[in-house]
N, CA, C and O atoms as a printed pandas DataFrame, in Angstrom:
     atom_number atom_name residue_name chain_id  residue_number  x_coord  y_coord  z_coord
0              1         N          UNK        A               1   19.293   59.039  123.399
1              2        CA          UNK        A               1   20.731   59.100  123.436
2              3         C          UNK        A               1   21.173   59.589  124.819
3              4         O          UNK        A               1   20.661   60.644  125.194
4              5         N          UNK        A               2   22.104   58.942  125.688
5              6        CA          UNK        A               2   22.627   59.352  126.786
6              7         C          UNK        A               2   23.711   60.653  126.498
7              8         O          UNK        A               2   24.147   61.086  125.432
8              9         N          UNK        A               3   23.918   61.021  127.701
9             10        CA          UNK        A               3   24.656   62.282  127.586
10            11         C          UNK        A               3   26.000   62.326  127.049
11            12         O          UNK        A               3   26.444   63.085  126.188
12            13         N          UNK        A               4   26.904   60.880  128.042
13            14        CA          UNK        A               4   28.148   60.103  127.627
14            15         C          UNK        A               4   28.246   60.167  125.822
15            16         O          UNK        A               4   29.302   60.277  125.199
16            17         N          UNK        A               5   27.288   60.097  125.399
17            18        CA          UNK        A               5   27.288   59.687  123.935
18            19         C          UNK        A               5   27.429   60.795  123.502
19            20         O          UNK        A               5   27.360   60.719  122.275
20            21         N          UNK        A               6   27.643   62.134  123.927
21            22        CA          UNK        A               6   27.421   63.285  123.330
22            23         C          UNK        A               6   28.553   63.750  122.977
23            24         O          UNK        A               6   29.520   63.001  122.834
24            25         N          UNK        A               7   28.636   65.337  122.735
25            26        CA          UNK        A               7   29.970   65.603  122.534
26            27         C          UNK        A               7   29.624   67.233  123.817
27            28         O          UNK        A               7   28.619   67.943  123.849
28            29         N          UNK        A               8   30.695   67.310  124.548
29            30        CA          UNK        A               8   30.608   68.417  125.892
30            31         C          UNK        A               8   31.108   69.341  125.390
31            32         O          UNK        A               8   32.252   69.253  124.945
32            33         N          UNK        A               9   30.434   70.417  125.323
33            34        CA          UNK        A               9   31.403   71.939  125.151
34            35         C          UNK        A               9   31.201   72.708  126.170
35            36         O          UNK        A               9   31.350   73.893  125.873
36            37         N          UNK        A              10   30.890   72.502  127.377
37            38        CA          UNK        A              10   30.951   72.919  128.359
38            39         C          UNK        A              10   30.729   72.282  130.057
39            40         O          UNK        A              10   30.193   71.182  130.192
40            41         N          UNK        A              11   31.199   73.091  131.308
41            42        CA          UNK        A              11   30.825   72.139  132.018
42            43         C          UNK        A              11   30.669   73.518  133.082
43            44         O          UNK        A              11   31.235   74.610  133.140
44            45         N          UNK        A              12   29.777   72.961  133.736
45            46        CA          UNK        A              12   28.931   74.342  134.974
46            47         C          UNK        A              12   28.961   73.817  136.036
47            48         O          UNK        A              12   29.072   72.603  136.207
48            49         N          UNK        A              13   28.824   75.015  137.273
49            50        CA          UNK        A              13   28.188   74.400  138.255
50            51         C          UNK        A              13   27.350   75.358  138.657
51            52         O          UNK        A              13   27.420   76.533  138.300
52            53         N          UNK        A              14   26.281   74.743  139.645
53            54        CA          UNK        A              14   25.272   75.689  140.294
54            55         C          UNK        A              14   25.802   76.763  141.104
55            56         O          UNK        A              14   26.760   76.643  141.868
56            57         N          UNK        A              15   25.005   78.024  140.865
57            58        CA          UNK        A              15   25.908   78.994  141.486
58            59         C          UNK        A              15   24.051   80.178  141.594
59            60         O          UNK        A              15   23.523   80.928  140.773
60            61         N          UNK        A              16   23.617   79.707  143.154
61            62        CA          UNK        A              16   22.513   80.810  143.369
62            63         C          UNK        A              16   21.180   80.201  142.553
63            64         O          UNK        A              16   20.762   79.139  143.015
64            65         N          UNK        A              17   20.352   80.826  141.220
65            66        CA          UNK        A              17   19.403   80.517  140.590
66            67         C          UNK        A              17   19.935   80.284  139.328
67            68         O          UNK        A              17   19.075   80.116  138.464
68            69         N          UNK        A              18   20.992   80.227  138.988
69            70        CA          UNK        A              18   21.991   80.150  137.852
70            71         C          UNK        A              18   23.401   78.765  137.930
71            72         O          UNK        A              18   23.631   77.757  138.598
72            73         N          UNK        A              19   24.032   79.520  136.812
73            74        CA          UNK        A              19   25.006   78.600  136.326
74            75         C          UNK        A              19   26.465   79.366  135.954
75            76         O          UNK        A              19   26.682   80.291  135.170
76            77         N          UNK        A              20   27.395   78.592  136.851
77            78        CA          UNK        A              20   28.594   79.439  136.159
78            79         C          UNK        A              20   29.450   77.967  135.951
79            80         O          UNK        A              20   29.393   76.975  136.678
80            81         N          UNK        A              21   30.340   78.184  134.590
81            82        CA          UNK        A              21   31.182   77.535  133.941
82            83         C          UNK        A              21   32.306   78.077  132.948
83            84         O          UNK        A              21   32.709   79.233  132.814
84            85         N          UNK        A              22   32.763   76.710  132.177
85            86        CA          UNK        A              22   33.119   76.869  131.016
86            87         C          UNK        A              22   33.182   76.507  129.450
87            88         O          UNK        A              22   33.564   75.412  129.036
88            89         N          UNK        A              23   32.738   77.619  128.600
89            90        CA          UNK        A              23   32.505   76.915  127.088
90            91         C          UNK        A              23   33.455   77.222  126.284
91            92         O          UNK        A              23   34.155   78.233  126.329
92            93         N          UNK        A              24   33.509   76.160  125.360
93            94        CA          UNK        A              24   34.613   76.141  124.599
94            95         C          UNK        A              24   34.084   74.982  122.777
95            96         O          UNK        A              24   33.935   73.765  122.671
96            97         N          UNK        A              25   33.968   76.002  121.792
97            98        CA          UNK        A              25   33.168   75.430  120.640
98            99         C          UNK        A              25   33.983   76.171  119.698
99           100         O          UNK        A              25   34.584   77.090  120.254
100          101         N          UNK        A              26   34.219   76.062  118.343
101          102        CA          UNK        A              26   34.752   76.732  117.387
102          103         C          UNK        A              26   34.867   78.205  117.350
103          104         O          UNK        A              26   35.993   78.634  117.096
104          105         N          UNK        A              27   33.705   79.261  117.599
105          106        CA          UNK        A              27   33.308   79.964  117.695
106          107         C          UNK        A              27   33.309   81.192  119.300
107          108         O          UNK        A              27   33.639   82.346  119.574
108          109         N          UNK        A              28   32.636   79.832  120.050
109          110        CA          UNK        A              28   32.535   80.709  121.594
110          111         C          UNK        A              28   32.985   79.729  122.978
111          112         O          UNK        A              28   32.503   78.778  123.593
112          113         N          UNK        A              29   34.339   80.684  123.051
113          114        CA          UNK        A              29   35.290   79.829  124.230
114          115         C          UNK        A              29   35.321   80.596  125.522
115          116         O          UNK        A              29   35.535   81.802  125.406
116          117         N          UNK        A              30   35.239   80.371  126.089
117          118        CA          UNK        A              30   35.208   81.206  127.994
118          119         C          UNK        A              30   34.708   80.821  129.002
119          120         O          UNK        A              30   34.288   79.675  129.165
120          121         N          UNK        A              31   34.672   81.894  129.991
121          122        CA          UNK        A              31   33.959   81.349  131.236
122          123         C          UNK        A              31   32.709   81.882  131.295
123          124         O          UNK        A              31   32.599   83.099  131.143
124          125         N          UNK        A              32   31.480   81.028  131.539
125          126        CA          UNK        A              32   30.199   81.287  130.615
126          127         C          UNK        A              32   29.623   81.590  132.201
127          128         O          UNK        A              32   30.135   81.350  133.295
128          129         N          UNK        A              33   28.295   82.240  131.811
129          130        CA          UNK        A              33   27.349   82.154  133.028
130          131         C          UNK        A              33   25.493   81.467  132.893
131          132         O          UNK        A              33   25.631   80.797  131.869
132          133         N          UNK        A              34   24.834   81.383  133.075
133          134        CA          UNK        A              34   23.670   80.978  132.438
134          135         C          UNK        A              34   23.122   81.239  133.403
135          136         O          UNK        A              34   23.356   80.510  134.367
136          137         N          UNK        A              35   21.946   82.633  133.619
137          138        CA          UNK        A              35   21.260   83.529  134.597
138          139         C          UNK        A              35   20.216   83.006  133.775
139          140         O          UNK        A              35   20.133   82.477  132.667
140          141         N          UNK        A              36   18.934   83.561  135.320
141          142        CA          UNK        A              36   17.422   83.392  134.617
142          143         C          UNK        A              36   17.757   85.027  134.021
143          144         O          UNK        A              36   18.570   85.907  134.305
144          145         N          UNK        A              37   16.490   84.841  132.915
145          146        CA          UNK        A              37   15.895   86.476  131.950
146          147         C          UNK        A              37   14.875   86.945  132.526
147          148         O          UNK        A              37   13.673   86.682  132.498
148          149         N          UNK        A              38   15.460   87.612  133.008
149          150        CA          UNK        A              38   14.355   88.694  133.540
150          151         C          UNK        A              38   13.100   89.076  133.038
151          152         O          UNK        A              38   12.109   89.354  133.713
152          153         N          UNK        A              39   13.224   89.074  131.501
153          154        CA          UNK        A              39   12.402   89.489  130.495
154          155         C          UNK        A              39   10.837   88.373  130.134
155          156         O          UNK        A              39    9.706   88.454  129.655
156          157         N          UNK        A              40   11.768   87.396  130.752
157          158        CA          UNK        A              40   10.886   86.296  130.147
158          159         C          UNK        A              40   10.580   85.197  131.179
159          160         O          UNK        A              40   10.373   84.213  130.469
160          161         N          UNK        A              41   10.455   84.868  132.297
161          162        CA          UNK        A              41    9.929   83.657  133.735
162          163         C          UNK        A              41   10.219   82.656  132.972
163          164         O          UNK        A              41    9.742   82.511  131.847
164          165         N          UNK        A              42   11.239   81.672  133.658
165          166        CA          UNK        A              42   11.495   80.473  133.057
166          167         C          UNK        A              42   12.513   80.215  131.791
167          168         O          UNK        A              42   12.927   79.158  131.316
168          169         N          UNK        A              43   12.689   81.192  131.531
169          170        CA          UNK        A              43   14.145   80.610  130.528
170          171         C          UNK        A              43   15.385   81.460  131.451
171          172         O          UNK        A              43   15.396   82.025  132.544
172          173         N          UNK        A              44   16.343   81.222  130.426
173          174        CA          UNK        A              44   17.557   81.792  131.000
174          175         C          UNK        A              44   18.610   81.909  130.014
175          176         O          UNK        A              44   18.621   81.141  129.052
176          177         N          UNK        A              45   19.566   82.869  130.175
177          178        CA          UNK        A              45   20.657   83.861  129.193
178          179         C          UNK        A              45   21.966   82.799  129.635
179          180         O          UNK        A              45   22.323   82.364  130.730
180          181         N          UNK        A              46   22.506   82.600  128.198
181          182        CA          UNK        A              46   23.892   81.981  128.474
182          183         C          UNK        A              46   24.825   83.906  127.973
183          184         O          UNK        A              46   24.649   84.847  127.199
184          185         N          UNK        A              47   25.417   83.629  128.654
185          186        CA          UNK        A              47   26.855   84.985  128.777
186          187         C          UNK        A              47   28.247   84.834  129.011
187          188         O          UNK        A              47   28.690   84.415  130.081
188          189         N          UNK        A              48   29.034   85.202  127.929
189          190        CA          UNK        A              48   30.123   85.185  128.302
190          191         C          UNK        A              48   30.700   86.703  128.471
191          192         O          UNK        A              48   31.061   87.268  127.438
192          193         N          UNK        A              49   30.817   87.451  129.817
193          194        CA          UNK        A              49   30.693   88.869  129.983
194          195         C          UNK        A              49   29.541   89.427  129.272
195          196         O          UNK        A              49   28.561   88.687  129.192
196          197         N          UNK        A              50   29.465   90.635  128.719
197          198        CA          UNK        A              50   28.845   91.148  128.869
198          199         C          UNK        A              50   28.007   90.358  126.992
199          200         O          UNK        A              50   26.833   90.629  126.741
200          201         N          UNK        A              51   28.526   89.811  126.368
201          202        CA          UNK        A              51   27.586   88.954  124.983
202          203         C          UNK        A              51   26.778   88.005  125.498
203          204         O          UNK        A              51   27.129   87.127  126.286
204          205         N          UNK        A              52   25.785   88.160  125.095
205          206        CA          UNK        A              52   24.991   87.376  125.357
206          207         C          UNK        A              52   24.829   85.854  123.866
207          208         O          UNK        A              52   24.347   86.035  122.748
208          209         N          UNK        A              53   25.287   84.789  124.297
209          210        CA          UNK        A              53   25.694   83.728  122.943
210          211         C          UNK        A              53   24.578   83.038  122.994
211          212         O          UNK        A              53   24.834   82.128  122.205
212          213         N          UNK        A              54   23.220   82.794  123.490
213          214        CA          UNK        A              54   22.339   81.885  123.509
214          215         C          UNK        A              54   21.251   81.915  124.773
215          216         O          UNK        A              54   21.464   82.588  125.781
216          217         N          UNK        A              55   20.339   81.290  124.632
217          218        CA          UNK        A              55   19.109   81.201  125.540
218          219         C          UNK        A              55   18.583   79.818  125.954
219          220         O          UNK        A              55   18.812   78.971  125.090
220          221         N          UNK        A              56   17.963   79.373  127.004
221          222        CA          UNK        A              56   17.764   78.259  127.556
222          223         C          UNK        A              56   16.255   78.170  128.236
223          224         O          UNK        A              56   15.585   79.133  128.609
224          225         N          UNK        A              57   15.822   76.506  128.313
225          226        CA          UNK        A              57   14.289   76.477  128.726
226          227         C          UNK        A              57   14.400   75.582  129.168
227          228         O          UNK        A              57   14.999   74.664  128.607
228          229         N          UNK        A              58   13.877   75.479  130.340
229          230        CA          UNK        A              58   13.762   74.001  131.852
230          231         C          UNK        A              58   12.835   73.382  131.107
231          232         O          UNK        A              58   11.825   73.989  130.751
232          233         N          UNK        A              59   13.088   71.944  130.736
233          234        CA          UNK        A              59   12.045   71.019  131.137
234          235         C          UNK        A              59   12.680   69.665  131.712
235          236         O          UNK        A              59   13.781   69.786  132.249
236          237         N          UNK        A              60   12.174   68.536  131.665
237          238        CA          UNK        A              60   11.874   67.245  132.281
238          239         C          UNK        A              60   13.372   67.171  132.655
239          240         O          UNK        A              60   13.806   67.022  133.797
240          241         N          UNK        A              61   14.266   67.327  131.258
241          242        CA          UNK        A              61   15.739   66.861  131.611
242          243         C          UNK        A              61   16.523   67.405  131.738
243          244         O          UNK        A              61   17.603   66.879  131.469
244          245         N          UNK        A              62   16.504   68.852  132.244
245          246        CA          UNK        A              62   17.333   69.731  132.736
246          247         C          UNK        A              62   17.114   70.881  131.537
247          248         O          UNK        A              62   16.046   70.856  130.925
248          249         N          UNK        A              63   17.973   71.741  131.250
249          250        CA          UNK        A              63   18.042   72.950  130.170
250          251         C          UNK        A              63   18.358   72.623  128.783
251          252         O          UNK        A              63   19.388   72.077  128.390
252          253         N          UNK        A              64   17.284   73.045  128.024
253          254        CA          UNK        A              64   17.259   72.954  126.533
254          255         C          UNK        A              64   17.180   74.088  125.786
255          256         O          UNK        A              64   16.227   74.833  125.558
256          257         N          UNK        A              65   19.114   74.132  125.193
257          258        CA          UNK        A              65   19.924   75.562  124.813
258          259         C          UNK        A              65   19.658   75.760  124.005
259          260         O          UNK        A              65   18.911   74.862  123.617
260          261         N          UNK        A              66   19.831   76.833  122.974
261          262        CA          UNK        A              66   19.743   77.282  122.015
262          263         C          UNK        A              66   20.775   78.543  121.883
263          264         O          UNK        A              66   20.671   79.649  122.413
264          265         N          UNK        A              67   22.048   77.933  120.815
265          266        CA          UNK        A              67   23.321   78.650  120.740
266          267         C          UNK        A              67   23.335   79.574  120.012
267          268         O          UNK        A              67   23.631   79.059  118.934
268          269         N          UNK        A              68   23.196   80.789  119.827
269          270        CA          UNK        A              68   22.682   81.868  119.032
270          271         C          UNK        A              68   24.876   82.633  118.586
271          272         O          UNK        A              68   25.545   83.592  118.971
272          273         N          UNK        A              69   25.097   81.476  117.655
273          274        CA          UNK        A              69   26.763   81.530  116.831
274          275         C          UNK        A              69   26.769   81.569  115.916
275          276         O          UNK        A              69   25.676   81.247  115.448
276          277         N          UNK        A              70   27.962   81.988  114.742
277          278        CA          UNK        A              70   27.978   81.263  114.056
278          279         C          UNK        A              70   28.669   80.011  114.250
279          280         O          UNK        A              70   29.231   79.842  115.332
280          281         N          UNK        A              71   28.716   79.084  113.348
281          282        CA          UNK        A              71   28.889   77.818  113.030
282          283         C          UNK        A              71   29.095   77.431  114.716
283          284         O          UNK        A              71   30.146   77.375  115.355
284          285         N          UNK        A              72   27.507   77.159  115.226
285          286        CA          UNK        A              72   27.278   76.669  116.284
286          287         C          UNK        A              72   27.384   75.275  115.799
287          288         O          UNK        A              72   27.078   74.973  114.645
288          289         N          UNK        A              73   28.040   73.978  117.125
289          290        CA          UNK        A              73   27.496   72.690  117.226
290          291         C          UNK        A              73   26.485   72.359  117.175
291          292         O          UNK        A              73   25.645   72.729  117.996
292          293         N          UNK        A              74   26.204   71.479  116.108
293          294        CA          UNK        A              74   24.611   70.437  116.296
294          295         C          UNK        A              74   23.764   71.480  115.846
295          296         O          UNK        A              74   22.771   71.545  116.571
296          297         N          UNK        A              75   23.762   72.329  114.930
297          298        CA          UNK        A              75   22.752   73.662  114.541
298          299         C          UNK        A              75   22.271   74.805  115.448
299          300         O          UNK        A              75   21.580   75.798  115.218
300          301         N          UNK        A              76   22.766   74.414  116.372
301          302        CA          UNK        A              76   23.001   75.437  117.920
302          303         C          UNK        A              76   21.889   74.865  118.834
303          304         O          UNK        A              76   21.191   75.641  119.486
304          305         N          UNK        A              77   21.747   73.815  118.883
305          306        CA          UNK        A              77   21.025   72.618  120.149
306          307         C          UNK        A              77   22.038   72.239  120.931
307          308         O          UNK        A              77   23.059   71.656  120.567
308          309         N          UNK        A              78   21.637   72.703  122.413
309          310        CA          UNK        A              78   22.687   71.873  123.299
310          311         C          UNK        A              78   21.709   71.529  124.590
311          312         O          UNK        A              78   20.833   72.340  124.888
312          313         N          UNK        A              79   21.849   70.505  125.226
313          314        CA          UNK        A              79   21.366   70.436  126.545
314          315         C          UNK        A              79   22.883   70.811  127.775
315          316         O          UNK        A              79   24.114   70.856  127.780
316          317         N          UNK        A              80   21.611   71.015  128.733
317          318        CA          UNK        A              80   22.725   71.153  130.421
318          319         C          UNK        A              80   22.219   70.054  131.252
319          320         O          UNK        A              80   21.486   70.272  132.216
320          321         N          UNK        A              81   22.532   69.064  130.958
321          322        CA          UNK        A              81   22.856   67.861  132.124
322          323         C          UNK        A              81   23.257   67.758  133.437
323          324         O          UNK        A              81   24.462   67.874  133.657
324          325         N          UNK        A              82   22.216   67.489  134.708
325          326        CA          UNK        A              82   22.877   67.090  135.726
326          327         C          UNK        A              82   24.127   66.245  135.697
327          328         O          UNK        A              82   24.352   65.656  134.640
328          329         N          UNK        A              83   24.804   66.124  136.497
329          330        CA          UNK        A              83   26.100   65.052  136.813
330          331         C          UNK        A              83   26.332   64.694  138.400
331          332         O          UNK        A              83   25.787   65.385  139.261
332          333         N          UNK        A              84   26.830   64.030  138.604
333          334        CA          UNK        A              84   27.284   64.132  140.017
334          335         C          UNK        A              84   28.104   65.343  141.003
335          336         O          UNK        A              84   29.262   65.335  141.422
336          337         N          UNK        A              85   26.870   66.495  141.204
337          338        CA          UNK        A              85   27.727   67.864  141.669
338          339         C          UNK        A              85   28.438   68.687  140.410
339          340         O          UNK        A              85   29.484   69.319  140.264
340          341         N          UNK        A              86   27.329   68.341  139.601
341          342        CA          UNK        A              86   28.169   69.720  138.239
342          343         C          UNK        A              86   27.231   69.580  136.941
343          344         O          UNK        A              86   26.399   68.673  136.907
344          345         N          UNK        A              87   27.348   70.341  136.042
345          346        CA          UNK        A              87   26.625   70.209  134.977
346          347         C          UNK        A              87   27.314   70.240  133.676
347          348         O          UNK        A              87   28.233   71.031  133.466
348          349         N          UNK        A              88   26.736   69.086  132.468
349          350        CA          UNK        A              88   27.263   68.922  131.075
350          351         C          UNK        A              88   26.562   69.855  130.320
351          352         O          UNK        A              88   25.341   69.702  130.285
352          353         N          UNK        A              89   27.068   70.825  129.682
353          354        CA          UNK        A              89   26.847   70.966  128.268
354          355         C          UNK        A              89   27.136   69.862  127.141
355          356         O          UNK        A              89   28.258   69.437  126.863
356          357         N          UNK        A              90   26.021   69.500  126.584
357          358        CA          UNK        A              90   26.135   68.775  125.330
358          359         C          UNK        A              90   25.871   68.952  124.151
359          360         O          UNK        A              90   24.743   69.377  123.901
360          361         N          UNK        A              91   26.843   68.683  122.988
361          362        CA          UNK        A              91   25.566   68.682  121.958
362          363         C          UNK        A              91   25.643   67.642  120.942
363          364         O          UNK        A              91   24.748   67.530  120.104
């Protein structure tokens, strides 16, 4: 399934080793950030201030989320899609 086909609840841009944007889902609406975890090499913390709403893991096709909501989209699966100079949240 292409990304177009998806449904966007957010949109980022690169900012350093991270991600700053904005999400917006039933549940969790703002201006989000998505830092690497310190805790863990290779994933990374979605944040809106200081809550932490979900966690993320690099592979082949960019970041594969995991929305830690209630009544998250798509069971709380989202990818972060390159774009031309910005990034999709999908789910």
């Amino acid at each position: 399934m292409e990304a177009y086909d998806m449904t966007t609840i957010g949109t980022f841009f690169k900012e350093g080793d991270g991600y700053r944007g904005l999400v917006s889902t039933a549940s969790v609406q703002g201006c989000a950030r998505i830092t690497p975890d310190p805790a863990e090499p290779g994933t990374y913390v979605l944040s809106i201030g200081e809550r932490v709403f979900g966690h993320a893991r690099a592979d082949a096709d960019g970041l594969a989320v995991t929305i830690h909501a209630p009544h998250a989209p798509a069971g709380g699966w989202a990818r972060l899609i390159k774009r031309d100079g910005y990034y999709l949240l999908t789910v």
